[in-house]
Structure formats: C-alpha cells, structure tokens
N, C-alpha and C positions, 0 to 999 in steps of 0.2 A: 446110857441115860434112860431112865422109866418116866414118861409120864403117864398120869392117872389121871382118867378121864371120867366124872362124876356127872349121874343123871341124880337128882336132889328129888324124893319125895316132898306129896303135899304138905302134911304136916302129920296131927295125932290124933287119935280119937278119944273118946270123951276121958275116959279112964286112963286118962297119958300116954295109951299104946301107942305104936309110930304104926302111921296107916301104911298095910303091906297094899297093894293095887294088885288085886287078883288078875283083873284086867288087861296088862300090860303089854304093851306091845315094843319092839324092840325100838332102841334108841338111834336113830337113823342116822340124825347128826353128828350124835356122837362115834359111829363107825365114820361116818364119812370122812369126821376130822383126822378118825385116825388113817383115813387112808389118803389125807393130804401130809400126813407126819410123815418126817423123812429117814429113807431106810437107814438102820441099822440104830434106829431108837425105838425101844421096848413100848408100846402101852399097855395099859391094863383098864380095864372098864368095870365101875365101881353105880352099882343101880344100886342106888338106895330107898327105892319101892321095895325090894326082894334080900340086899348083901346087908350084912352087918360091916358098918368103917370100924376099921382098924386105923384111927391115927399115927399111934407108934409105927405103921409098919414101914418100912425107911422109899421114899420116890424122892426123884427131882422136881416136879410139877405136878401140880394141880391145877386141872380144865374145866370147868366148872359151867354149865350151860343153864343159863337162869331166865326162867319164863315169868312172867308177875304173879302167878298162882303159887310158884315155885320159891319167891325170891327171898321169903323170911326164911325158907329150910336153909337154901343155899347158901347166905350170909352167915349162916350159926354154923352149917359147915368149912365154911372158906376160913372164919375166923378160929374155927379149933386147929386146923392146919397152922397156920400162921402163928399161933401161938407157941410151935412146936420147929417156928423158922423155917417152914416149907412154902417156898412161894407158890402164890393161887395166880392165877386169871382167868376174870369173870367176861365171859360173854353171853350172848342172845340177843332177841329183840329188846329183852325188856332191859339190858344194857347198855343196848343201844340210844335206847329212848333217855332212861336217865344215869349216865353214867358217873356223875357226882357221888349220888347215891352208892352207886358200886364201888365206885374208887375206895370208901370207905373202910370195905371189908378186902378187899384185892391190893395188892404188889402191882396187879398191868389189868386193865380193862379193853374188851376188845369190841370195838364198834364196827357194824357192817359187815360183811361176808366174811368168811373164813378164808376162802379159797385164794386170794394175789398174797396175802401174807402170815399164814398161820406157820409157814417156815422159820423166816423169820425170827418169830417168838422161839420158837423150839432152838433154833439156832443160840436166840440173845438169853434164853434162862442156861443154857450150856455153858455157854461163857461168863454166869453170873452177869448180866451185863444188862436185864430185865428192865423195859423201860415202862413209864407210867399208862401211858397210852398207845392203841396200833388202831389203823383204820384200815377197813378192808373196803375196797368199793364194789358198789351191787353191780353183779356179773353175771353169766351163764355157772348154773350149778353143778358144782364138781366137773370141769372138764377133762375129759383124761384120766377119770380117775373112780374106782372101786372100794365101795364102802368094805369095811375090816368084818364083814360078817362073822369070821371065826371067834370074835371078842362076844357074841352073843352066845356061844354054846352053854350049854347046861343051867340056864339060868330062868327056861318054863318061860318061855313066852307067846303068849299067842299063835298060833300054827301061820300065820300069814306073813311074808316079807314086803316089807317095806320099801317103792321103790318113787323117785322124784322124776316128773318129764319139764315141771315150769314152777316158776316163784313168783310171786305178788299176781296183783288184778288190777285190773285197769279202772274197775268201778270206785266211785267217790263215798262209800255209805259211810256216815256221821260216826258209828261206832265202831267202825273197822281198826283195828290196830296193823293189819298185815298189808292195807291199801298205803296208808302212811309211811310205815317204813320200807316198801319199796319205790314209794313215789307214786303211787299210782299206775307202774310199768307191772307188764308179764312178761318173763325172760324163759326160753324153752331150752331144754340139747337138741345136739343131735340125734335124732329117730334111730340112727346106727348106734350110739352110743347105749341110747336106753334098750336097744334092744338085744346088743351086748350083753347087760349087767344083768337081762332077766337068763339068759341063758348061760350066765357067769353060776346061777345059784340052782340050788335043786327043785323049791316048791315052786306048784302049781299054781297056787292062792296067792294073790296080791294086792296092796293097798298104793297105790297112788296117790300120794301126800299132797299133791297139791292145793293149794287155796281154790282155784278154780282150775279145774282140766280141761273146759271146754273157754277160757280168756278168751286163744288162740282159734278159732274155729278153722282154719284151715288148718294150722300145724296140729291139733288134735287128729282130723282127719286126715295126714299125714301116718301118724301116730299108730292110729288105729286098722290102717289098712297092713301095715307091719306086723301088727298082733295077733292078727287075723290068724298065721300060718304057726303059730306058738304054741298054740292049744292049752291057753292059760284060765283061769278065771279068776275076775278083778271089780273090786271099787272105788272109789274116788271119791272126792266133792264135783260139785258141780252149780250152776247157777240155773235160774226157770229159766233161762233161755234156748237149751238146749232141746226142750220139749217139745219146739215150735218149729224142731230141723228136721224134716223126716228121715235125710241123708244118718243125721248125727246119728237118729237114734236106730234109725238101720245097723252101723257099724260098729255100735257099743253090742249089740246083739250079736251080729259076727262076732266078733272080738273076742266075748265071752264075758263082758260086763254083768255083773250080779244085780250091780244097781248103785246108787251115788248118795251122799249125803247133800241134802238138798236143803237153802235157806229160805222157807217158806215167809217164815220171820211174824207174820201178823195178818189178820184178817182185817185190819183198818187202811185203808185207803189212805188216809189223813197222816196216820203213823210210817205209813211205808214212805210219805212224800218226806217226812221231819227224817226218816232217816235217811233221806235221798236212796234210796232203795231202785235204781233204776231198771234194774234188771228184771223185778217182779212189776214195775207199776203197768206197761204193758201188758202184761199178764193177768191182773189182780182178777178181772172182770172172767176171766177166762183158766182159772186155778183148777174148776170141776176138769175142760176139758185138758189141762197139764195132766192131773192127777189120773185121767184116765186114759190118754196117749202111753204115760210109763208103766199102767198097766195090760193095756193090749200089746206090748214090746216085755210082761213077762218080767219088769223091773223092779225088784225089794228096795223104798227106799225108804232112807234116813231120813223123815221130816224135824228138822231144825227151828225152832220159835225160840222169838225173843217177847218176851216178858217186860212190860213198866215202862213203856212210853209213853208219851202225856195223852194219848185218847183213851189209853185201856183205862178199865176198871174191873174190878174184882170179877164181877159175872162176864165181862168179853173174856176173859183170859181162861174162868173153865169155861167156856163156849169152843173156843178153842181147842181146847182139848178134846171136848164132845167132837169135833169137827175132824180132827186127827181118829179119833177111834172110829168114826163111821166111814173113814175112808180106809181101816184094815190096813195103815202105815208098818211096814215090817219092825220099824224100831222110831223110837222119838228123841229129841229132847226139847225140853221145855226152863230155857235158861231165863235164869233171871238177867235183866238188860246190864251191862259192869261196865263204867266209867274204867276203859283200860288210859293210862297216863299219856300224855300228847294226843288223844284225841280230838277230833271237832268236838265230840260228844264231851269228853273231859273237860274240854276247854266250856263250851257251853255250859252245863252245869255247874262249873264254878263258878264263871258270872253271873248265875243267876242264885249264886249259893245255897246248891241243894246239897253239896256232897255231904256224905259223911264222915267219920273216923279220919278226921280233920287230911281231909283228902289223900290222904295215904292208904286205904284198907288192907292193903297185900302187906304193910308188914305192923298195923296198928293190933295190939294183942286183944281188943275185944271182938275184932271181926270175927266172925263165923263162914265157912264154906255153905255156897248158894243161900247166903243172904245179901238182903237189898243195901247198896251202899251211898245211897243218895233217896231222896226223898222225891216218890212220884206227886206226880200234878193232881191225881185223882183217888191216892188211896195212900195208907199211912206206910212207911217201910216193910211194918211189921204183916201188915197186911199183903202185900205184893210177896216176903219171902212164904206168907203161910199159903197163899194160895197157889204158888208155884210148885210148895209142895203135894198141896194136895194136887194138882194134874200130876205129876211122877208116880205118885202113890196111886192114884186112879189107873194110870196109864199099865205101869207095872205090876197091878194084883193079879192073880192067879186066873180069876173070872178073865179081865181085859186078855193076857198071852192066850189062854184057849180058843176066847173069842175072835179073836183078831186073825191066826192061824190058821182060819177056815175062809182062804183067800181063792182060789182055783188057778186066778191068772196071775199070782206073785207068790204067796207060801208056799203053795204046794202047786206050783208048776212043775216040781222036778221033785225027787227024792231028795235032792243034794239041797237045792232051796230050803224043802222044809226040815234040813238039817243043821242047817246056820239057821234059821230061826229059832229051831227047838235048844237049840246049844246058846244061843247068846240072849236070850229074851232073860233067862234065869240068871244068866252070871250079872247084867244089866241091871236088873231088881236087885238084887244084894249090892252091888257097889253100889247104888243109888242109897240105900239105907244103910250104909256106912258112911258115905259122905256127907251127907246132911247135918250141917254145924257143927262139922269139925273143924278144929282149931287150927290154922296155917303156923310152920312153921311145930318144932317138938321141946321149945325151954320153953 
C-alpha cells in the first residue's frame, strides 16, 4: 500500500505561475504522520511549494494537510484526485475548525491529533472500508515516535531541522486560532524523547515549532538544561514573558538559542487589552527594557506585529515600524490582523459585521494574500492592506538590511549571527514581494 502525503502551496502569482516558496522549510507534520504510518506501508511525500503532482501516477491514499492559508489549493488538489477515484483525507487545524467545508472535497476528514488514530485510517483505506469521519484526541505529540526525515531528501529545504517539545498555550488572545483548538492547554514530551530525535538527526541548526516554548516555564527549563550538553544552535517562538526570567534567558544562552520569534503585536495598550494579550500587557510599560534584556543575552529576534485593531490607525501602524527599525530587530513581520474561522475575533467581527469576502476569505476568489479581510474601525481595508505594505517594504529595502545589521550585541555578536542575518534578511525581501496579492489557491 502507498500513501501520498501532500504539503498544498499558497496559491499563484499574478501571471498564473503556481508560487514555488523559496523559503521552505521541511514539512514536519507531514514526516511525523509518516512516522505514525504503519510498517510495511510505503509513503511518499509530495510538496507542492517545490514537486510537480502527477495525478495519474497510481497511490492508494491521499493525506492532505490543510492550513486556512492553504485550504483553496488543497480542495482543488483533493478534488483532482478524487476525480481519478483515489480517496483523499483532509486534515489540520483548519479541518478541524470546519470540517463540513472539508467533507466536501475528501472521502474521510480528520479532526484533532494524528497520533491515537491515524492507524486506523491507514488500516480502514486498505481494506476499502474508509470512513466519513475519525477523531483524534489532543495528546502529548508523537509519542514514541520519529518523524520520516528520509521523505525530505533532495528536495532544497532550508538548512534547519524541524523539531516539536510542546502544543498549544495556555493564553486566551482574541485572534489566536492555536489557543482555541488546543483548548487553551500546553502539552510537552518527554525531555528524553526530544532529545533522542535531535541526536536521531545530523544537523546542528534547529527550529522548535512550538506556539510557545516557554508555556511550560519549568518543563522548558527542563528542557534546556538537556540541550546544554548537545552543542546545538536553535529558535523558537516564544511569549514577553520569558524576558522577565533571568534564569530562562540564562539557559536559552547555554543552550545555544540564536533567538525566538516574539509577539510584540502592538504599541497600543488599549489594543493589546481588546486582544486580551495577557502576556505583553505586564510588559507593555516595560517593552524598552524587554528589548534590551534579549539584547544584552546576545538574542536576534523575530519581532511579530499584528496590524488593524480598532485603536490603530494609518500613522500608529508606520510608527511601529519606525519603532521596530530603531530597535535593529534581526528580522520582522508586520501581519495584517486575519479573522482565522472559530475565533473570538471571527466571531466578534461577524457580529459586528465587518467581515469581508462574505466571511469566507481563504477560499473566496477575489481575496488577495496579505490583504485586510474585514473592515478596520479606524481606516478603510484598503488602507490598513496599503500601509502594511508599506512597513514590509520599508522594513525590507536594502537601506533598512544594512542598517539594521550594524547591531554589536545581536547581528554581529558572532560571525555565525551575522551570517543568518546576511543569508535570510535577502531571501525575506523577495518572498515578501512575491507574496503580496497573490491569489490563493491556482484555478
């Protein structure tokens, strides 16, 4: 038995190209599932950032992993299969959230975790016996179990491996989609297991997938006194609150932590309470001395802002950006605010009927990538996606990389520092201006 395991591109670029994602980094999930697939069944893994689908080419299953960003490619994919009488089943979050919608295009939809029953499935399509729906319940991730790294060979991805210690957060913020479907819970492994899988693999460089790495602050710091003796170098996400542990950020430095992507999210007080942003609002008053604890610790980080809550307006939002470039941020991003489906924030919005692209955006065909899908309180759509871009465009020009570069206690702490800065600040700027109003989805 073959199943084919499918990472679904965004969509196309202006001139119908299907956008390749220079970018990419390996499909983690989709190893993982195949390393809950059971022996003596074939997968294959099919990235359609990078492979051309071969429909005709003969599999027993299609696995399909569908994010909301993802989920008009995915459907146009599932449905060309299916045409061809190859059953598909659609999972993710964003399956999870609405799997009506997916049912649509899939044979079996898979709700909740992979891991108590993705056998199962593998099992019930072998026996032709595929059922409509399977739930998995939210668990510790991958237990016992080694993602199919082999399935990523030759396919140019990112020099960094991909590796998970914990799922969901425990924080309530309005727009989160990740707090929601795990409930508001953080689930960890075991510290022996993850540290296992890192010396299961070759590279030195790695990325810790989690939504928050520091949820857990003692199993983090579990975690990291483990890594200590690995001699790895790594990033993460993370939340402000880790800024404020001198232990934590002691041990991210042993460790060999490069630095974290961090949700700064907004300079407005007012906005951070509407997104219940608990994590920064103790913070807010005290963001200088955040930003400048992760730079005396040596830290390159990812500042993260969100975009188009009811206090911004046009000038806070490049202010913000001004505010990101004088603090010599290794890398940004500056996301427009995205009503993701089942949110407080969705839900809100629709009551108050702001949404747009009659609440569907992810698979309505006039949306555009990183444009605004609901109407701000204080500035028009069109206004909130133009000046979004101009911070990316600001942030990203040639002037801002050189400028910003000339950090002492974060770019160029190290040769290797200002090495991942000079290597990704350029690839960043081009996929930044290839993504900009590109069409989701490639019919």
């Amino acid at each position: 038995m073959l199943v084919t395991l499918i990472k679904p591109t965004l969509g196309c670029l202006g001139d119908g190209e299907k956008f390749i994602d220079e970018g990419r980094m390996e499909p983690l999930s989709l190893g993982v599932l195949a390393g809950l697939t059971p022996a003596g069944v074939e997968c294959k893994l099919l990235d359609d950032r990078i492979d051309e689908i071969d429909y005709d080419e003969p599999t027993n299953l299609v696995a399909i992993n569908v994010e909301t960003f993802t989920a008009r490619r995915a459907y146009e994919i599932a449905d060309e299969y299916r045409r061809r009488g190859i059953p598909v089943v659609l999972g993710g979050i964003h399956v999870s959230f609405l799997p009506d919608e997916a049912s649509a295009h899939a044979d079996a939809v898979f709700i909740g975790d992979a891991e108590p029953t993705w056998s199962q499935v593998v099992a019930d399509a072998h026996n032709k016996q595929l059922q409509p729906r399977y739930e998995g319940k939210i668990g510790m991730p991958q237990p016992k179990t080694l993602p199919r790294r082999d399935l990523y060979a030759g396919k140019k991805y990112l020099p960094i491996s991909l590796i998970q210690f914990g799922r969901g957060c425990h924080h309530r913020c309005e727009f989160c989609a990740v707090g929601e479907y795990f409930s508001h819970q953080h689930i960890t492994r075991p510290v022996a297991e993850v540290v296992a899988e890192i010396q299961s693999q070759s590279r030195r460089e790695l990325f810790f997938v989690d939504d928050n790495f520091c949820a857990d602050p003692q199993a983090a710091k579990e975690l990291l006194q483990a890594l200590i003796p690995l001699n790895i170098r790594w990033v993460s996400q993370a939340s402000l609150e880790h800024t404020r542990d001198p232990e934590m950020l002691r041990l991210f430095v042993e460790s060999g932590c490069l630095g974290n992507v961090i949700g700064f999210e907004n300079l407005n007080v007012e906005n951070l309470r509407q997104m219940r942003k608990s994590a920064n609002l103790p913070a807010f008053d005290e963001y200088k001395l955040a930003v400048e604890n992760l730079r005396q610790h040596h830290l390159q980080t990812w500042a993260a802002f969100l975009l188009g809550y009811d206090q911004d307006t046009v000038e806070s939002i490049l202010a913000t950006c001004d505010w990101g470039l004088a603090n010599h941020f290794t890398f940004a991003a500056f996301n427009v605010l995205m009503p993701y489906p089942t949110t407080a924030l969705y839900k809100r919005l629709k009551a108050e009927g702001r949404l747009l692209y009659d609440g569907h955006w992810w698979l309505h065909p006039a949306y555009r990538f990183n444009h605004a899908a609901y109407r701000p309180a204080r500035m028009t759509p069109d206004e909130l996606t133009e000046t979004a871009w101009k911070c990316r465009q600001k942030w990203s020009s040639p002037s801002s990389i050189f400028k910003r570069a000339f950090d002492h206690k974060t770019n160029m702490a190290s040769l290797f520092r200002l090495g991942v800065y000079c290597a990704y600040n350029p690839l960043f700027r081009r996929e930044a201006f290839k993504r900009q109003g590109m069409r989701l989805g490639t019919v």
